[in-house]
C-alpha positions in Angstrom: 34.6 77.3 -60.8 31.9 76.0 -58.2 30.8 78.3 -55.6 29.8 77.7 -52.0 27.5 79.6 -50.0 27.9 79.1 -45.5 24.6 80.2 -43.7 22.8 78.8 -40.4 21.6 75.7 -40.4 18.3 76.1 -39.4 16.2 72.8 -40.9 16.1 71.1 -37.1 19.0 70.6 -34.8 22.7 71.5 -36.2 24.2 68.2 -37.5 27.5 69.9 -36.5 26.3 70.7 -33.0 28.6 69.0 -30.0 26.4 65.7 -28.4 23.8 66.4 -25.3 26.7 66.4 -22.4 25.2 63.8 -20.0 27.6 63.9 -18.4 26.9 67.8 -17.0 23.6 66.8 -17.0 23.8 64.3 -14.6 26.0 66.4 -12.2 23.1 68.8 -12.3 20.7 66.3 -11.4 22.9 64.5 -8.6 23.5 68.4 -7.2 19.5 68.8 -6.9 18.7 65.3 -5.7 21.9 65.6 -2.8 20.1 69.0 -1.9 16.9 66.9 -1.0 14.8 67.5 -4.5 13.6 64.4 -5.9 15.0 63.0 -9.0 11.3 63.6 -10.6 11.6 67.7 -9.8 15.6 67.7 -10.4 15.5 66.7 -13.7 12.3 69.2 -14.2 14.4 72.1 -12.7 17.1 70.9 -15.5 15.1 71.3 -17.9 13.9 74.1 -16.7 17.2 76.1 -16.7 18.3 74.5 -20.0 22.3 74.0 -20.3 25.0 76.1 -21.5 24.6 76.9 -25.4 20.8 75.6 -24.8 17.6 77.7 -23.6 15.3 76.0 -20.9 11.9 75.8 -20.5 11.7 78.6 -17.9 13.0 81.0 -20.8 11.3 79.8 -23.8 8.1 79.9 -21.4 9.0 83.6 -20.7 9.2 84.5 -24.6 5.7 83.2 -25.0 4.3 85.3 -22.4 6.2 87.9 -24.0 5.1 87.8 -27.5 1.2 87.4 -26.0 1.5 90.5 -24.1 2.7 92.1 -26.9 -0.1 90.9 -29.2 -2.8 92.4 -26.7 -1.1 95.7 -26.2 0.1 96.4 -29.7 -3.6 95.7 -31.5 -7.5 96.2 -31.1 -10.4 94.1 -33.0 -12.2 96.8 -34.6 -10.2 97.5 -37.7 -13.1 96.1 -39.7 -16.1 98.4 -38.5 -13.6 101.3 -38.8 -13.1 100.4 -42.5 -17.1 100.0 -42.9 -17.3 103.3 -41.4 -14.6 104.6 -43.1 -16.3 103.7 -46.5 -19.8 104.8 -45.8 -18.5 108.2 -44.8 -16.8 108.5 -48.1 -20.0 106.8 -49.8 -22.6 109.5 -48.3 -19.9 112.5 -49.0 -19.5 111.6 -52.2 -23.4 111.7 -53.1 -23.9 114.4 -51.2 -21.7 116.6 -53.6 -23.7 114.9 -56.2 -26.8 115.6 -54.9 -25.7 119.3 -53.8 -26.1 121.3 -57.3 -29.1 119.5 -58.2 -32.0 122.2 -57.5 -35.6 119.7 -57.8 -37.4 118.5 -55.4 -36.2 114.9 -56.0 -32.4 115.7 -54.8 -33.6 117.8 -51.9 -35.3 114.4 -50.8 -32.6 112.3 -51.5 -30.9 114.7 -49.5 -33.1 114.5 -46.2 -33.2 110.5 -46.7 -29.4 110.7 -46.7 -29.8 113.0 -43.0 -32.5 110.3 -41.6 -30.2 107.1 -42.0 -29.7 105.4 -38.6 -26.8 106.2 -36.0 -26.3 102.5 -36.6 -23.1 101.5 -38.9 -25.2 98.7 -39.9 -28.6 99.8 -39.8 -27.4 102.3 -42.4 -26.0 100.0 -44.7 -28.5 97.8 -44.8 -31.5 100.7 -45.2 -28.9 101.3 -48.8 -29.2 98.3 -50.2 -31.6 99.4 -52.3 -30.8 102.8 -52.5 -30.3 104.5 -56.1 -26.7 105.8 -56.2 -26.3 109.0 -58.4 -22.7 109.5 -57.6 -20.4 106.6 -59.5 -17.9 107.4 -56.6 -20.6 106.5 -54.1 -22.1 103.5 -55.7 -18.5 102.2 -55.7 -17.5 103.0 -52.1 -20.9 101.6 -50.8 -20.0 98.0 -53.2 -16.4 97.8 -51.3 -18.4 97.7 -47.9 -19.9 94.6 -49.1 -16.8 93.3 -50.9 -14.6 94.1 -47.6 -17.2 92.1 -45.5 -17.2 89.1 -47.4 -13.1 89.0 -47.7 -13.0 89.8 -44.2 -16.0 86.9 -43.1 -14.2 84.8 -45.5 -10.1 85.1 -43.9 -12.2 84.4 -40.6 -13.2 81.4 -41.2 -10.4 80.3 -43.6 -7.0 81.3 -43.2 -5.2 83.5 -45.8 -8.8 84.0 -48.0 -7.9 87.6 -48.0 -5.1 87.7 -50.1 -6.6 85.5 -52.7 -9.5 87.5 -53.1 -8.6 90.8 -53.4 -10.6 91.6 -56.3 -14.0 89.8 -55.8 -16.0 89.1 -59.3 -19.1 87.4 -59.8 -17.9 84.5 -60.8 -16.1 84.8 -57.3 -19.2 85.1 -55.6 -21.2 81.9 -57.4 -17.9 79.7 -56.6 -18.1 80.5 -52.7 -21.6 80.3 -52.7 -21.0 77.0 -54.2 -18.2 75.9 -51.6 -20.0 76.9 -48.7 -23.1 75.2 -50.1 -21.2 72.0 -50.8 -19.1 72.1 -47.6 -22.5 72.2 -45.4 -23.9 69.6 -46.9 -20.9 67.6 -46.2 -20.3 68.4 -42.6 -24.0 67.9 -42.0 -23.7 64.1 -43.9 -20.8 63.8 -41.5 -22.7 64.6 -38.1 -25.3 62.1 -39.7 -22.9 59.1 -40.4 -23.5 59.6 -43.8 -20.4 60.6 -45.1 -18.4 58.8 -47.3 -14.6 58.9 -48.3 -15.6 59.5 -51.9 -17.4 62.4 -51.0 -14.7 64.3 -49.3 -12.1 63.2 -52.4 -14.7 65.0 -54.6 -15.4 67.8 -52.8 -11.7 68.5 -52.5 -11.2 68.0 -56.2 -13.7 70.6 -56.5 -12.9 73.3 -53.9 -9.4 72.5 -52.3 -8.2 75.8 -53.5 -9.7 77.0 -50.5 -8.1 75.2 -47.9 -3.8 75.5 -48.4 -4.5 73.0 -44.7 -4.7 70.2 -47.8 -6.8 68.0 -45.0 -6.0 64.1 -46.1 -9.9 63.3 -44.1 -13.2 65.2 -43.0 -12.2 64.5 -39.8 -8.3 66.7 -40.3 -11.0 69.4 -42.1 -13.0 69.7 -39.2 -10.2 70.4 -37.2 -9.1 73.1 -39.1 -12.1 75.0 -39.6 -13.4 74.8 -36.2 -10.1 75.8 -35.2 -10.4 78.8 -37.1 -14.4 79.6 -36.1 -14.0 78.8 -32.4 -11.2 82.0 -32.5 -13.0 83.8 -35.0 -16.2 83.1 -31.9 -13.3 84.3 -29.3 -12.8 87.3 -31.4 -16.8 88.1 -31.2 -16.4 87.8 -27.8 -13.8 89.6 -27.1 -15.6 92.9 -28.7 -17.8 95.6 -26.7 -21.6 94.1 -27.3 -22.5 97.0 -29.7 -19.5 95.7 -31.9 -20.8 92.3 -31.7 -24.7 93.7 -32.7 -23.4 95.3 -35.6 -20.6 92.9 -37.1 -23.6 90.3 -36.5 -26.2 92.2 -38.8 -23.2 93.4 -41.1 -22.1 89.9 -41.7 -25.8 88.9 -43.0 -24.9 91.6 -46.0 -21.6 90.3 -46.9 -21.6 89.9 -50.6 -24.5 91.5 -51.2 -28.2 89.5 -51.2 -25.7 86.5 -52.3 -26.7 84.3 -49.0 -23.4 84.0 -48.0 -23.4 85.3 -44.5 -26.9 82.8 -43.7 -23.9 80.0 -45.3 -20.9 81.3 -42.7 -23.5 81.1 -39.9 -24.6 77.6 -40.5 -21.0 76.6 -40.9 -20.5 77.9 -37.6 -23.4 76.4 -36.2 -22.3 72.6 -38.0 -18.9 73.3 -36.4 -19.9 74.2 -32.8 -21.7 70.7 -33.0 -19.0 68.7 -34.2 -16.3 70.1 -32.0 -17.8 71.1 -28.8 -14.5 70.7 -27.3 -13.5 73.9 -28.8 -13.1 77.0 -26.5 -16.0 78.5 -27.7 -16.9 81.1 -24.5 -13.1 82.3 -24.2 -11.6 85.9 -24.5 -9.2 88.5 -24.4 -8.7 91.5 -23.8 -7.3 94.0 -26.4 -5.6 97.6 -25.4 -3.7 98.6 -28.3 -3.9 101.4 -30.9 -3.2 98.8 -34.0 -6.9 98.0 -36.1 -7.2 94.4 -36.8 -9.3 93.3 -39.3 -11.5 90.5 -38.9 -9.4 87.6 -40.7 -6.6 89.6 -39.0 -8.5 89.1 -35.0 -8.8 85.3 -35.8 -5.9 84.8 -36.6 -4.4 86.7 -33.5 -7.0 84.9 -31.6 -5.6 81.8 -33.1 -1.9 82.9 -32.3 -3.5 83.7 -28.7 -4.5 80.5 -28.2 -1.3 78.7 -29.4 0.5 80.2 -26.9 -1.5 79.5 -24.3 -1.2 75.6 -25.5 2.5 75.8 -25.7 2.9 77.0 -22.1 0.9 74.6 -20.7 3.4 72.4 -22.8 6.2 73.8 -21.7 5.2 73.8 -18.0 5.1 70.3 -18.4 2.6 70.1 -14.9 0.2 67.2 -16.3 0.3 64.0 -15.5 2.5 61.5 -18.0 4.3 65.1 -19.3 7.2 64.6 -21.7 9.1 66.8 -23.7 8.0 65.1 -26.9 4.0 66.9 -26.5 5.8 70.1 -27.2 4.6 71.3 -30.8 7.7 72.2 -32.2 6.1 73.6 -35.6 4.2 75.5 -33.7 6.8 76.8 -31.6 9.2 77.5 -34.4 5.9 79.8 -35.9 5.3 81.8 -32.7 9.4 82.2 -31.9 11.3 81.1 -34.3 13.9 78.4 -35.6 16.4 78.9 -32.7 13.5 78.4 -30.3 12.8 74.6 -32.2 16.6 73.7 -31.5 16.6 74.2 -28.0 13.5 72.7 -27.6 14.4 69.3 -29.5 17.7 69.4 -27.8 16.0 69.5 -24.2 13.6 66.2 -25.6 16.7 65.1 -26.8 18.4 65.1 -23.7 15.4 63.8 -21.3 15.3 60.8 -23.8 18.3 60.4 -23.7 18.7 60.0 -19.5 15.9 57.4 -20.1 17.6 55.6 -23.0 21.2 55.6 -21.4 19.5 53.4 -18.3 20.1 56.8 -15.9 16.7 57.7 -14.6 14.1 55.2 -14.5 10.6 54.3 -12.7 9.8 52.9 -9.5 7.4 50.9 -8.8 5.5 53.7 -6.9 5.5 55.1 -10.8 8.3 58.4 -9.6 11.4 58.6 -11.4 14.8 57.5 -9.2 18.1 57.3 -10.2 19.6 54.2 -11.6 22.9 52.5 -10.0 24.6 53.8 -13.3 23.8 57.2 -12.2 24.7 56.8 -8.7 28.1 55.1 -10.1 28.8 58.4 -12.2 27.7 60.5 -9.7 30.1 58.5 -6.8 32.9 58.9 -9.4 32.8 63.0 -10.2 32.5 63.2 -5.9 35.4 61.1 -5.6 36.9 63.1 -8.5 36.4 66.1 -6.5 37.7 64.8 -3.3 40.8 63.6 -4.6 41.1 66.5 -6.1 40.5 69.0 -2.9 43.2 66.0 -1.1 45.8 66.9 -3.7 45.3 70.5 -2.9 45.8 70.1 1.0 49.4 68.3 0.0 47.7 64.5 0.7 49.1 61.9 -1.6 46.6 59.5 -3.9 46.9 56.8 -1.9 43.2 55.1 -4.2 45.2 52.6 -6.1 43.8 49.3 -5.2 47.0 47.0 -6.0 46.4 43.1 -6.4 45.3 40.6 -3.5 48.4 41.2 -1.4 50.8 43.9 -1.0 54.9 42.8 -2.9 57.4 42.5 -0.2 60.4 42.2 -2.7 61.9 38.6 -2.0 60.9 35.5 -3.8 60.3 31.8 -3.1 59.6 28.4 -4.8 56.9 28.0 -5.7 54.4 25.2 -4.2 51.4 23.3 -5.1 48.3 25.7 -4.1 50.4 28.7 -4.2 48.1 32.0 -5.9 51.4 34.4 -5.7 52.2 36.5 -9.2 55.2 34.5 -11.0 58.6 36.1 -11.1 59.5 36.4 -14.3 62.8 37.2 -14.3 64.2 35.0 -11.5 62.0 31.6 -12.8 64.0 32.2 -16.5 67.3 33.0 -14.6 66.8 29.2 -12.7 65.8 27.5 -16.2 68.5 29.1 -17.9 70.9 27.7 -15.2 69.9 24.1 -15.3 69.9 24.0 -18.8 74.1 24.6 -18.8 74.2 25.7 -22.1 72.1 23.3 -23.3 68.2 24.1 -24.9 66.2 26.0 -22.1 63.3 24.4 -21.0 61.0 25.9 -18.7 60.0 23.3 -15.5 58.2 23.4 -12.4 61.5 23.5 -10.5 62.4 26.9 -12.2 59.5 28.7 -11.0 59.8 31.5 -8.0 56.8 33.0 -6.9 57.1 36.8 -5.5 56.3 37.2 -1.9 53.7 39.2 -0.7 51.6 40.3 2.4 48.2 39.6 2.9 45.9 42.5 2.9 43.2 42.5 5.4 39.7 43.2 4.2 37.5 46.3 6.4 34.2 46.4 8.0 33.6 50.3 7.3 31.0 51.9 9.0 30.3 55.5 7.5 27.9 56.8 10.5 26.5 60.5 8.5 24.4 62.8 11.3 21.0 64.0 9.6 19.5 66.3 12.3 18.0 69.5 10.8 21.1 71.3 11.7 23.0 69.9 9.1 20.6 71.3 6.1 20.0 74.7 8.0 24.1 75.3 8.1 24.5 73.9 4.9 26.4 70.9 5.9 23.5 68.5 3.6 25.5 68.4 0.4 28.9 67.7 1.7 28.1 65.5 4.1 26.1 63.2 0.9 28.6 63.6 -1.3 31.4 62.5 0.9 29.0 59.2 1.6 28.9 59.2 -2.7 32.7 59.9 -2.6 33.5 56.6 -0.1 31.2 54.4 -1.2 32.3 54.8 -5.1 36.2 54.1 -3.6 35.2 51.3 -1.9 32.8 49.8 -4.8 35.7 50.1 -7.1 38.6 49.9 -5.9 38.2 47.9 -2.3 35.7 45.8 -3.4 36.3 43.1 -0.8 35.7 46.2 2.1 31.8 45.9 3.6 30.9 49.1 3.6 27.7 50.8 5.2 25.5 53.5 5.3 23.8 54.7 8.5 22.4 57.7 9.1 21.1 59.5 12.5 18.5 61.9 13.6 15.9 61.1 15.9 16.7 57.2 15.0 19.3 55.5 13.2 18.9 53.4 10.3 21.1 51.9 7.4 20.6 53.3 3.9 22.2 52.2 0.3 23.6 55.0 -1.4 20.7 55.5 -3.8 18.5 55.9 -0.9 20.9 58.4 0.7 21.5 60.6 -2.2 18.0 61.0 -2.8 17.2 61.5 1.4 15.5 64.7 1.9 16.0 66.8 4.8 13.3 67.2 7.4 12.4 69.4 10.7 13.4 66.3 13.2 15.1 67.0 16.7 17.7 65.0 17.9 21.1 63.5 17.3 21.0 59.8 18.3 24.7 58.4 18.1 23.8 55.9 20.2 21.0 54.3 17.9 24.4 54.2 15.1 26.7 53.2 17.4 24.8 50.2 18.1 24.0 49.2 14.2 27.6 50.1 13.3 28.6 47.4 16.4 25.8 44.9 14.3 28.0 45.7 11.5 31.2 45.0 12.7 30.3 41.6 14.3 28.7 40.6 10.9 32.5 40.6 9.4 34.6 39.2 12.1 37.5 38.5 9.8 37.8 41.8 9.0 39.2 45.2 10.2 36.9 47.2 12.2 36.3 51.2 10.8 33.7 53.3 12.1 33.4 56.9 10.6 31.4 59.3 12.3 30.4 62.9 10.9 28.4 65.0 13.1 27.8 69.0 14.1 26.1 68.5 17.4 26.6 66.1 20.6 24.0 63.0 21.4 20.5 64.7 22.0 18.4 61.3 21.9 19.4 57.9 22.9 17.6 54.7 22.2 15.2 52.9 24.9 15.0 49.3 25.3 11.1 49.7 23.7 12.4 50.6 21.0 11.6 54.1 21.3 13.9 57.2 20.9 14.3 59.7 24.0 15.5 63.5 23.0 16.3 66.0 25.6 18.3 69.2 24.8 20.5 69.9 26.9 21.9 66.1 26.9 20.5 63.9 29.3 23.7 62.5 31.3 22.1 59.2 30.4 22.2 60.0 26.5 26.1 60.8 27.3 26.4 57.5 29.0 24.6 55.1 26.8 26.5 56.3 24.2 29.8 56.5 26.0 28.9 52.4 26.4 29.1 51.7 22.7 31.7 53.5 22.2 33.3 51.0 24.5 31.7 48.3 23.0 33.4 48.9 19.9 36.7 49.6 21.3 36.2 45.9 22.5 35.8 44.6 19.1 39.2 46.6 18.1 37.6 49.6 16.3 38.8 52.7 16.7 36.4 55.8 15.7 37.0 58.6 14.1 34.9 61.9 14.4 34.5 64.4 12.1 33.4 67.5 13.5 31.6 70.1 11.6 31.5 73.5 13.9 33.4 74.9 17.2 30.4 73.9 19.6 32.4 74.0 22.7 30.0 71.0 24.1 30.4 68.9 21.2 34.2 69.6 21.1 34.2 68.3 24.9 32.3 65.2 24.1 33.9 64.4 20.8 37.6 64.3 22.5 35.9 62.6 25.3 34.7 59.6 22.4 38.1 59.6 20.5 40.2 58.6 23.8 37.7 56.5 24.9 37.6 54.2 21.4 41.3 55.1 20.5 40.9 57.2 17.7 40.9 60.6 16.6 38.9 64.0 16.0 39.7 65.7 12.5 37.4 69.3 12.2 37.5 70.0 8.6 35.0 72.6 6.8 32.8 71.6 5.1 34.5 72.1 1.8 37.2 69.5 2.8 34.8 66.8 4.5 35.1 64.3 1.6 38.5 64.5 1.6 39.4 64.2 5.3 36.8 61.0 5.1 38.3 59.6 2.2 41.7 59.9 3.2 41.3 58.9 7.0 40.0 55.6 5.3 42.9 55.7 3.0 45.4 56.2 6.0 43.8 53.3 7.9 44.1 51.1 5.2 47.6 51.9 4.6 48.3 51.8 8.2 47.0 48.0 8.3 
């Protein structure tokens, strides 16, 4: 029998994993954009927050910070001189007990040679180089200092060097004399422009078991080491200066009189040169009770500086940031698989609002919404308003029907005629003529079915954007019933002129992208009269049509246009703000358009003045909340088709 094994898939994003929802991704970006963020900073606050089932950048952000706070508090940087002390301790204790039952005069000054060593960890060390062990014990406690350094300077400079040379032999010792030799030569060709391609290929052949990076180029080894140096550097800065002193004269002893420490320090010398880009000056600070050891500092300099990379990625505050500069391999190393799934499923989803023609550029190089976008967006606000109309008892009254409402009877049909055939009643004549006979269809048979032309509207949707309506919250509604009416009207009214015109301080007529994505701003003034007179411009460009002006408001006229052009606010109303507009209003009764107002708060002035407008004009006042303003919009222009 075969057996099957289920785990996580964890080899990049779960093939089994639902599709990005764009769709709840776009409501989130049209909710931000209607609350006056730009579409650039909406879909950054997206991302930001992530989705359901997906982490955002805010929290992946956060477990960076965490793990690097936990990195300086858990560790220190001296593990290494600890173990040298460690050692020497156990070297000189050791001889001394050696030296101790000896009774001539040549062990008493071996003794006080022992007392006079320096205070100096490496001072000490190095005055015993040439000292004459007695004790076995000693000898080989005082060869592990040297063996420990030269590990330890060697997992500095190149990663994972300790493991592999746990026990150091001679032979050891030539071939990383060798390498270092050879590898300084060939970064110094390199700096010259004297390198060759058949040079690196044959120093690898030689000496790649040193570097598990496999570089394909001298350029990709560069990289690597002088990543490695330039945090190995950090480390050295990072230390107290009397750590640096003596890790700086210990490190010339590593590996005995071998040379290698002089090598290390002209590799580090090539590698400053070649990559002086490196942070060579940087820091940290350590606080922890943990002893690192020198490869094991680098490396958590290394990881230091990773995460400082991958926040800056993830903040995404550079010019020309995408998702895609995110490292994912080296995000997946510093937090793990589930960490590389969110983030490839956020790129996912930023490429795929540009790919599905949602978000694109401007020509002032900001990212807008595309008329897809709005359309989607228009269509889950008119979703929502239906919706909230159902739950007030309203019927859907959105069907659009054909070009003329069916009145039941039926006629012949003439030449020109654009009336929907009746079926039923043109067979019923052919069958007739035909007394029994074969049935032939002819002209003669054919009935049209009556209908009633529909007349076509000149809407007017007149939205008040005075910096009351963002401080009482009234900003969102009152956009997404504009989104709500003008998606109805787009797609289901499309021979209805529709148009958007806003009023603060001045009037002016938006499209819808251009509304959605208005900000709100500290601007005094509520100048009906300014719309009133572009929704009259309105109305007279569509005389064949029926005139609909929609006002929403939460304050009476403050400002009132001059003939210069200029706006006038006074607060109170200036009686001849009141009467300028009052004079529109009668204007557009004139051209047979009722208005209605839609009045958001229980301002007993506005009340006054709004009841004033709606006899004057012949229309109405509806005072929904703002929870139910798309839907009394969208079904007063509902009702007023029906009623015409």
């Amino acid at each position: 029998m075969t057996g099957y094994r289920y785990g996580r898939y964890v080899d990049g994003p779960d093939p089994l994993a639902p599709p990005t929802d764009l769709r709840a991704a776009m409501d989130e970006l049209g909710r931000e954009v209607m609350e006056g963020a730009s579409p650039d900073s909406a879909l950054r606050e997206l991302l930001r927050r992530g989705l359901p089932g997906t982490r955002g950048l805010d929290d992946l952000t956060a477990r960076l910070w965490q793990k690097r706070a936990a990195l300086t508090r858990r560790h220190r940087l001296d593990g290494t001189l600890q173990e040298i002390q460690r050692l020497l301790e156990e070297a000189l204790r050791a001889e001394r007990a050696a030296l101790f039952p000896d009774p001539d005069d040549e062990a008493r000054f071996r003794e006080a040679r022992l007392d006079a060593l320096p205070q100096s960890t490496a001072a000490a060390v190095s005055e015993l180089a040439e000292y004459d062990w007695r004790s076995p014990q000693a000898r080989e406690s005082y060869e592990q200092i040297r063996t420990l350094l030269g590990r330890e300077l060697m997992d500095q400079r190149f990663q994972g060097m300790k493991q592999a040379m746990a026990n150091v032999r001679p032979e050891d010792v030539r071939r990383i004399q060798a390498m270092l030799g050879d590898l300084n030569d060939l970064l110094a060709a390199h700096a010259a422009g004297e390198d060759t391609a058949e040079r690196f290929e044959r120093f690898m052949r030689q000496h790649g078991e040193f570097f598990p990076e496999n570089p394909k180029s001298v350029d990709e080894l560069i990289d690597a080491l002088a990543a490695r140096s330039a945090a190995a550097q950090r480390m050295m800065n990072s230390m107290s200066e009397q750590q640096r002193q003596e890790l700086s004269a210990l490190s010339q002893q590593a590996f005995g009189d071998s040379g290698v420490g002089a090598q290390l320090s002209q590799l580090d010398a090539l590698l400053q040169g070649l990559r002086p880009g490196e942070d060579w000056n940087g820091s940290a600070r350590f606080r922890g009770n943990n002893p690192l050891g020198l490869g094991e500092g680098a490396q958590a300099m290394a990881d230091l500086a990773e995460l400082d990379a991958l926040a800056e990625q993830l903040a995404q505050s550079y010019p020309g940031a995408r998702l895609e500069d995110i490292d994912l391999e080296a995000l997946v190393r510093q937090l793990g698989a589930e960490t590389g799934v969110d983030a490839r499923r956020l790129a996912e989803l930023e490429r795929e609002l540009r790919s599905q023609n949602l978000l694109e550029r401007a020509p002032d190089g900001t990212l807008r919404l595309t008329p897809k976008a709005l359309r989607q967006l228009g269509e889950t606000a008119l979703r929502g308003v239906l919706d909230r109309a159902r739950e007030q008892g309203q019927r859907d009254n959105s069907s659009a029907g054909a070009a003329g409402e069916l009145i039941g009877s039926t006629r012949p049909w003439r030449f020109g005629d654009t009336e929907p055939w009746n079926v039923p009643r043109t067979v019923t004549n052919a069958v007739l003529r035909s007394a029994g006979g074969p049935v032939e269809l002819d002209v003669v048979d054919v009935e049209v079915s009556e209908t009633e032309q529909r007349s076509r509207a000149a809407v007017a949707l007149c939205v008040d954007t005075s910096w009351s309506m963002v401080q009482d919250g009234r900003w969102v509604p009152m956009k997404r019933t504009a989104l709500a009416l003008h998606h109805l009207v787009r797609t289901r009214f499309r021979t209805d002129a529709l148009e958007l015109i806003t009023f603060g301080r001045h009037a002016e007529t938006v499209d819808i992208g251009q509304l959605t994505a208005l900000e709100g701003v500290w601007e005094q003034g509520t100048n009906l009269h300014h719309a009133l007179l572009l929704a009259g411009r309105h109305v007279r460009r569509h005389p064949d049509a029926q005139p609909v002006v929609l006002v929403v408001t939460d304050g009476e006229p403050t400002a009132h246009l001059e003939a210069t052009g200029d706006a006038e606010f006074h607060y109170p109303p200036l009686p001849r703000t009141i009467g300028k507009t009052l004079v529109e209003v009668d204007a557009l009764a004139r051209l047979g358009a009722s208005i209605t107002v839609f009045r958001l708060g229980d301002d007993p002035r506005l009340t006054r003045f709004v009841d004033t407008l709606a006899r004057r004009s012949g229309g109405r006042v509806v005072a929904p909340d703002e929870d139910g303003l798309g839907a009394a919009v969208v079904s007063d222009y509902l009702r007023s088709r029906k009623r015409r």
